[in-house]
N, C-alpha and C positions, 0 to 999 in steps of 0.2 A: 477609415480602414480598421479591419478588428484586430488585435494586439495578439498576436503569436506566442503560443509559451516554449520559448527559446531554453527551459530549464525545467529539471524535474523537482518536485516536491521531495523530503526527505522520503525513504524507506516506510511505508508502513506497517511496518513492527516497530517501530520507533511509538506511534500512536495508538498501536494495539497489543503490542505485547503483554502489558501488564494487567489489561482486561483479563486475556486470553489465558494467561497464569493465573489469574486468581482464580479462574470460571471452573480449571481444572484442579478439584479438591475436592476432599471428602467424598472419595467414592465415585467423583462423574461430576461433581457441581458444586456450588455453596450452599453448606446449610443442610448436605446430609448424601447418604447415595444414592436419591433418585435425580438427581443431576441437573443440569439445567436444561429449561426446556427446549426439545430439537436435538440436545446434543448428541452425540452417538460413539461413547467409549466403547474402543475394541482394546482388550489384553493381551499378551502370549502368555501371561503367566498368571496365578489366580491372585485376586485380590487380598491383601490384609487385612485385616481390621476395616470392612466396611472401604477403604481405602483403596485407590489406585495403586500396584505397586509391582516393579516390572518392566519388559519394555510393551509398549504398544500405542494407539492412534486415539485420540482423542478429534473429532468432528465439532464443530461448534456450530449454533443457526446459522451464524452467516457464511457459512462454509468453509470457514478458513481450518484446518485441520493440523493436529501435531503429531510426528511422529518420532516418538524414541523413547528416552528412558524414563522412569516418573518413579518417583519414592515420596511413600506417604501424603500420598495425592496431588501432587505439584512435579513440576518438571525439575526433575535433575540427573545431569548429566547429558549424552549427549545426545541434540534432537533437534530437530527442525520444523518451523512453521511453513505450510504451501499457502498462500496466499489466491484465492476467489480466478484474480487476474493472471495468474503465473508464473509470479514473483516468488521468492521462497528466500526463508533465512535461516541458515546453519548455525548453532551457537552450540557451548556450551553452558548448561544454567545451572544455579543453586537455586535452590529451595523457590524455584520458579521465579528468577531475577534471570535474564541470560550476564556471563561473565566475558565472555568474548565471543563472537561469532559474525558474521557478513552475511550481507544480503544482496541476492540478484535478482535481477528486473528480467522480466519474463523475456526476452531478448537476449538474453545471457549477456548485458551491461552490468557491471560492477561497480556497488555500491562503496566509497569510498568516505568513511567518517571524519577525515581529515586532508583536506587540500585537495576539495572534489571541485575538478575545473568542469566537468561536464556541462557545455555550450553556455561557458563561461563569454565574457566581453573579446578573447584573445581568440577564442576559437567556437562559433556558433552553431557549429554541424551537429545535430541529430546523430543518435548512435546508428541508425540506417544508411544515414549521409555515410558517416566513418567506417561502414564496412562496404558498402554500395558504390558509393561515389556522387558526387553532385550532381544536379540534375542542369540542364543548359538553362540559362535568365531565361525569364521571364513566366519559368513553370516551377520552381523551386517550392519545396513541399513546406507546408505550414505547421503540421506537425511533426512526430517519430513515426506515428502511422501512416501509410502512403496507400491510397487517399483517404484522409484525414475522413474522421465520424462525422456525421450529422448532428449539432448539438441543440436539443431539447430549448425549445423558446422560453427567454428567460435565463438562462444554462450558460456557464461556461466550460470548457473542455479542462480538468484539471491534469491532464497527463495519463491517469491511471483510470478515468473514467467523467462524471459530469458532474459537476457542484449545481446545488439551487440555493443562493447569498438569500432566496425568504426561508428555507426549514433551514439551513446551515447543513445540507445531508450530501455525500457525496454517495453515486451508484455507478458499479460500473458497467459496460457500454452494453452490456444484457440488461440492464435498468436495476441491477441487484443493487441488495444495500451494502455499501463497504464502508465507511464511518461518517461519525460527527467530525465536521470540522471545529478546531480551536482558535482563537482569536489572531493567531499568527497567521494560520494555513487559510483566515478566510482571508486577511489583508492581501497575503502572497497572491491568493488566486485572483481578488479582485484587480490588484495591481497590474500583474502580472500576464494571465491566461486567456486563447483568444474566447470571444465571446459569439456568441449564439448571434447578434447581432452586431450592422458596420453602424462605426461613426463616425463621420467627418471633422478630422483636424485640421480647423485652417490655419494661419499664419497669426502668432501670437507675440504682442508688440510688448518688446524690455519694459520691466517697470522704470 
């Protein structure tokens, strides 16, 4: 039987924020103001010194885009990441660190950085299930998506889109690129998320 992911991975802002702040600097990018490649800075206000400075949207290759305040090329103050998937995190930041801020899951589920039971062991309902209502036995949904994606042979479904454990890349369900997994998020996934393919668990005898 293929193993259900009963649970989300953290926020990713969590694993891309500090890319995302560093990319935004010096005018559009690292390393000067022709910025990184793909990315697509919009201002309301003119530039400083070769500099970002202002409020306005910074786009990155992989689409994830920022929008708010930015002083001397880096995010500060307050602004928000849109996330590929439609996720989005509110914060406010220094000098491109965020200081406080929350994130929502494209669903409008709220990310909660401390004492997040979400389909925890007490309670294993899907934010869908929690607003929807359960579905009768015997048809009970496998994921938060109803009916769950087709995942890619090989592939696990990691929540926000599909892991491959041989590139460690995660894309989501448009096959886009949305990050590198890190050595936590691949054990999580492996452990944890259903898989592209079933196995048979049979009856396994005490040591």
């Amino acid at each position: 039987m293929a193993t259900s992911p009963r649970r989300r991975a953290g926020p990713p802002w969590r694993r891309r924020a500090a890319v995302t702040a560093g990319t935004a600097c010096a005018g559009g990018g690292p390393g000067g103001a022709r910025g990184a490649r793909g990315a697509r800075p919009s201002l309301l206000t003119r530039p400083l010194s070769s500099r970002m400075e202002g409020q306005g949207s910074y786009t990155l290759p992989t689409g994830t885009e920022y929008r708010g305040a930015l002083r001397d090329g880096m995010f500060d103050g307050e602004g928000e990441l849109l996330f590929p998937n439609g996720g989005r995190y509110r914060a406010v930041w220094h000098r491109g660190v965020p200081v406080q801020g929350k994130y929502t899951f494209a669903d409008g589920l709220e990310y909660k950085d401390k004492k997040w039971h979400y389909c925890d062991g007490y309670d294993r309902r899907f934010y869908t299930e929690i607003c929807s209502g359960l579905k009768p036995a015997g048809i009970s949904q496998l994921t938060n998506l109803d009916p769950p994606k087709k995942i890619p042979e090989g592939c696990y479904d990691c929540g926000d889109g599909f892991y491959n454990p041989e590139t460690r890349v995660i894309v989501d369900y448009k096959l886009r690129f949305l990050r590198n997994a890190d050595d936590d998020e691949h054990e999580w996934i492996i452990r944890t998320c259903r898989k592209a393919w079933d196995e048979t668990i049979g009856h396994k005898p005490k040591p």
